[in-house]
N, C-alpha and C positions, 0 to 999 in steps of 0.2 A: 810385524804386528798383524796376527788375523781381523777378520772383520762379520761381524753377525749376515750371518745366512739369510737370503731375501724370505725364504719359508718360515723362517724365526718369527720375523719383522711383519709376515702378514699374518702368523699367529698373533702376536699382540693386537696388532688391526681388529679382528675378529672378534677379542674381548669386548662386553658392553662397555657404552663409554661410561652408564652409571656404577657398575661395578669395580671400574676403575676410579672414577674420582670419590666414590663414596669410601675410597680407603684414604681420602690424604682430608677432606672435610664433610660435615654432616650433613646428609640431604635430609629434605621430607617432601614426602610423597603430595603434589599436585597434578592433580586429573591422572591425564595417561604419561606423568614424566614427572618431574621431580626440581626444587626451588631451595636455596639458600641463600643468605646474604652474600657477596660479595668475598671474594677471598681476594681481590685486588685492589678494594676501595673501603674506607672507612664511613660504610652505610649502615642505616639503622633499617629502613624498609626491603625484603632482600627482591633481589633482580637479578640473579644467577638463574640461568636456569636449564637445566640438562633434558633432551628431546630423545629418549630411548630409539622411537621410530626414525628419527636423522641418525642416530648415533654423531650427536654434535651437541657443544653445551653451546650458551650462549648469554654473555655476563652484560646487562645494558648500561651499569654505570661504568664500566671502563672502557667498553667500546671491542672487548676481546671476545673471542668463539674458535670454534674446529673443534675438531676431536678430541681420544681422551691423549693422545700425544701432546699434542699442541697445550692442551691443561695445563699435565706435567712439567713440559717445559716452561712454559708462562710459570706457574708456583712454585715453582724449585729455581726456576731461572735457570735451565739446562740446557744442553747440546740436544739434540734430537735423539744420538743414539745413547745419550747418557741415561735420557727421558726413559728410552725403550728397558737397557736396564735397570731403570729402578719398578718399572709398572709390572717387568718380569720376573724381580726378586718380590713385589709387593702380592702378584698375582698366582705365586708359586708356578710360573713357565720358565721351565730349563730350556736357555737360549742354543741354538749350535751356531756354531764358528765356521771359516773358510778361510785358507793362507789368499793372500792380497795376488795379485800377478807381479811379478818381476816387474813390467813399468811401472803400476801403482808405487808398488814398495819403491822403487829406487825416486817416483816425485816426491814422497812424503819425505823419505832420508833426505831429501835437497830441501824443503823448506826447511825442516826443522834444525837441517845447518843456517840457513836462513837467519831463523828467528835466534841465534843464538850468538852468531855474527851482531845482529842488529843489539840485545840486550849486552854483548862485551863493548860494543860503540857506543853504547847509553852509560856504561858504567864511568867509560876512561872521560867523557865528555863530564860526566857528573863530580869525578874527583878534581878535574883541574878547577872546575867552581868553586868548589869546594876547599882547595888548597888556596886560591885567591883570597876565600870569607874567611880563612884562618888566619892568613897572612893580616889582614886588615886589623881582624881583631887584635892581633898581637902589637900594631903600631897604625894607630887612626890616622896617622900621614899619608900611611899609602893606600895610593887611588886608584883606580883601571874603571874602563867604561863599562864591563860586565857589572863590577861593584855595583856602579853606579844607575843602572839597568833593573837590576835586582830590588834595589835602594828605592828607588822611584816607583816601582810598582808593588811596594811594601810588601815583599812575596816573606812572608817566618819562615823560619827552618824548615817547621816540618810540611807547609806547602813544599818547596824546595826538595825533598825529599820525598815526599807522596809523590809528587809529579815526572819524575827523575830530571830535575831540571838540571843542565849542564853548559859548558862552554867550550864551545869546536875554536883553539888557539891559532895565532900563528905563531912556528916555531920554526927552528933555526934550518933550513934546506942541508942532507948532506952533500948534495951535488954543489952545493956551494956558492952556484953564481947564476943571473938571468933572469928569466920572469918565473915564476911558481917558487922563487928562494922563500922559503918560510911556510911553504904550500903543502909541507909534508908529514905532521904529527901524525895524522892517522894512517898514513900509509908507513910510517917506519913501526908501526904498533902490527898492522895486520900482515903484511911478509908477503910471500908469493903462495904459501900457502891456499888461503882464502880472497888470493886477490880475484877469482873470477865471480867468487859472490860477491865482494864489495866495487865492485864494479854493477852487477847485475843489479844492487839495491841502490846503485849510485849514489854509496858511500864513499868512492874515488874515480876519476874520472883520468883518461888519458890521452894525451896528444896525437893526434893522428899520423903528423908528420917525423915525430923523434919517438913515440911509445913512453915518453917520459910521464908519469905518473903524480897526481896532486890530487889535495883534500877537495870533494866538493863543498865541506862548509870550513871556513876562514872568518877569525875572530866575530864569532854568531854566538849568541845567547840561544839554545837547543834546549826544544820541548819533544820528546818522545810521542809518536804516536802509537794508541796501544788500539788493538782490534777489541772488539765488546768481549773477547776472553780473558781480555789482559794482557795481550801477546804486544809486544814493540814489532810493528809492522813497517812503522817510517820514520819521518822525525820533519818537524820542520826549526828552521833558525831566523832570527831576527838579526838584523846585521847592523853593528855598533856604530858603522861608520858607513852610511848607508849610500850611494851615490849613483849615476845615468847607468854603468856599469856593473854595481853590484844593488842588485834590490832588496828591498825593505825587510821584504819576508821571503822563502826560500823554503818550496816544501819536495821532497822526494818525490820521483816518477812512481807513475805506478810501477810495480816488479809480481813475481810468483805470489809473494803473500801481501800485497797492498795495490788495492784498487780508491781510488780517492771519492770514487762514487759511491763505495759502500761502506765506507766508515765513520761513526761522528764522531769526535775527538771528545774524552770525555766522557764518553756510554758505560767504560767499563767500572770506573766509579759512580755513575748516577742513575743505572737502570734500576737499581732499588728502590732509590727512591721516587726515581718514575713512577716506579709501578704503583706503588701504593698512594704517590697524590694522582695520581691519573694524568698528570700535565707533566710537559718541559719547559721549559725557558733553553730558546734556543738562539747563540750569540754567531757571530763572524769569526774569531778574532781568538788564537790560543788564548791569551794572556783576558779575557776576558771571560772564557770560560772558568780559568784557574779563579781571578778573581771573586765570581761570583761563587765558586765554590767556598772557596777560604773565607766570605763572608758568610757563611751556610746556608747558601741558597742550592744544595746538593742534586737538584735535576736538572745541573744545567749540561747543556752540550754545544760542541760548536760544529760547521760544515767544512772543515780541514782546507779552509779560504776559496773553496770554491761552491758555486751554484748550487742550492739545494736539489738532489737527484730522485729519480723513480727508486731507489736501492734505497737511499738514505731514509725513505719515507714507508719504506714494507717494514725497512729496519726497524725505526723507530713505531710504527703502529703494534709491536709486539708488545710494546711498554704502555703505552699509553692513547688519548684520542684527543686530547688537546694541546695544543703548543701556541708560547706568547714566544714572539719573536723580538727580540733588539738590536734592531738595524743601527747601521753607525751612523753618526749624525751628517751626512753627504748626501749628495745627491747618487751616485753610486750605491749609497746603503739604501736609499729608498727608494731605487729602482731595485733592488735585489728582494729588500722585502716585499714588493707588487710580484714580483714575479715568485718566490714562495709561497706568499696568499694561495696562488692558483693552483698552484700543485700542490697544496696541504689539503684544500679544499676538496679537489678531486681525488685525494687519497680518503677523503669522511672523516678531514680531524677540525674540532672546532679552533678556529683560529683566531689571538688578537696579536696587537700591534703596539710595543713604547715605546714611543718619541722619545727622545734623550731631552732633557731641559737647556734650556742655557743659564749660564753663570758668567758671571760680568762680560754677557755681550759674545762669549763663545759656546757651541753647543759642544756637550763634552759626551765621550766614547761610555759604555757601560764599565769599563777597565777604571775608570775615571770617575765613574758614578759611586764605586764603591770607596773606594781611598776618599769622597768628600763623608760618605756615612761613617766610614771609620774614624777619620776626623772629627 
């Protein structure tokens, strides 16, 4: 895969920035620069407004600015170098190219095995779900704790399918006998092949002292985590049978393509509609994000169970400048949401705060607020 020339890239730089956004919406000319409404918000008074002498626009009902790149990518919702060429197809500049170096090209062939490891583990995870919700339907007798998992958080089909939601089994060990017997669906799926990537995204894990190999998720209800492209980058699981030893929820290290500080779980279906209400709703909790989607509250996002990050907040500032957070009803959630407060604040996004209510006498999670509205 070549890659555009840095001389390309300061050619496009170079272009006015008006000249470049006044091909994707309509300016009119103010003072010495130029004003439209809004291409990120649903305003009637406009507050866009593009600064020839910075060569920088600057939109005040959404809180967004930079360059004419940054534009492009904010109004297409683009990659940077996607942004470049479309302003170089739009600006009539023929881009040149450059082969990558042997390192480059041989990191990218490794993630994109990566990422493709990770989507065939989302797939096989997804059919055994899936094979369970068929088995049911065909004889309402039969029970399994995923069913009943699913069932509970009234998740429909096509939630279930939008989300790639699936179930890491346990199944029969062919080594036969010992601790990890039933520990090994995913590893007799992936082979020796790809086992040093499914090890590196800590899809299987191995014993230090025998090298014997097992699933690192075991009867887990599994939510894909996808990067703001769409890419399955990790995954995390809830655990059916939850105990001192195996906890609650269970999400993937970081690896080559997944840092947990700069992903929100979530983005890659609700930056849209970030953009255009200007807000998120932002949750803890997978299954509260899905929720609140499936109820169509479509901005929502979550912080992949951990501490809101400086990444997580540049991230999301590309979308929008305010966010209402839904702590869980603990003490734990509202220390988590003080400590968001601070960092949202210092990133310039306005910020609120919803208490969970209580219902006869307990305060219930946002996953739970929606299944009583649905009701």
């Amino acid at each position: 895969m070549s890659y555009i020339s840095p001389s390309s890239i300061d050619r496009i730089k170079d272009i006015p920035v008006a000249d470049v956004i006044g091909r994707y919406i309509e300016l009119k000319k103010n003072g010495s620069g130029f004003k439209a409404p809004s291409p990120f918000t649903d305003e009637k008074t406009p507050s866009f407004y593009v600064v020839p002498s910075k060569n920088i626009f600057k939109c005040f009902s959404s809180g967004k600015g930079g360059d004419a790149i940054a534009f492009v990518m904010e109004y297409n919702n683009m990659t940077y170098i996607d942004a470049i060429k479309d302003i170089a197809q739009k600006c009539g500049e023929r881009l040149e190219y450059e082969e990558p170096t042997p390192e480059a090209k041989e990191q990218a062939d490794h993630r994109e095995v990566l990422y493709k490891l990770n989507e065939a583990t989302a797939r096989q995870y997804a059919r055994q779900l899936h094979e369970l919700l068929n088995q049911r339907a065909g004889d309402l007798a039969i029970t399994h704790p995923a069913i009943d998992e699913i069932v509970k958080r009234k998740f429909t089909y096509d939630t279930l399918v939008q989300w790639q939601i699936g179930y890491a089994p346990i199944s029969p060990s062919p080594q036969g006998e010992g601790r990890g017997e039933g520990w090994n669906f995913l590893c007799n799926l992936i082979g020796d092949k790809n086992y040093a990537g499914a090890i590196e995204l800590g899809l299987i894990k191995s014993k230090e002292q025998t090298g014997k190999r097992y699933d690192a998720w075991r009867n887990r209800v599994m939510f894909p985590i996808h990067n703001h492209h769409g890419r399955i980058v990790a995954f995390g699981g809830r655990a059916l049978a939850p105990d001192e030893f195996n906890p609650k929820y269970m999400n993937s290290s970081d690896s080559p393509i997944f840092s947990k500080e700069n992903t929100l779980f979530g983005l890659h279906f609700a930056h849209e509609a970030i953009r255009k209400s200007g807000y998120a709703y932002m949750m803890e909790g997978y299954t509260d994000v899905i929720s609140f989607h499936q109820a169509g509250f479509n901005c929502t996002v979550g912080t992949c169970g951990t501490a809101l990050s400086e990444a997580q907040c540049k991230l999301l500032k590309k979308y929008c400048s305010k966010v209402v957070l839904f702590p869980d009803p603990d003490k734990a959630g509202e220390a988590s949401a003080l400590r968001n407060i601070d960092i949202l604040m210092k990133h310039g996004f306005e910020t609120a705060v919803v208490p969970m209510p209580q219902v006869e006498g307990k305060k219930v999670d946002p996953d739970e607020l929606t299944r009583m509205f649905n009701n």
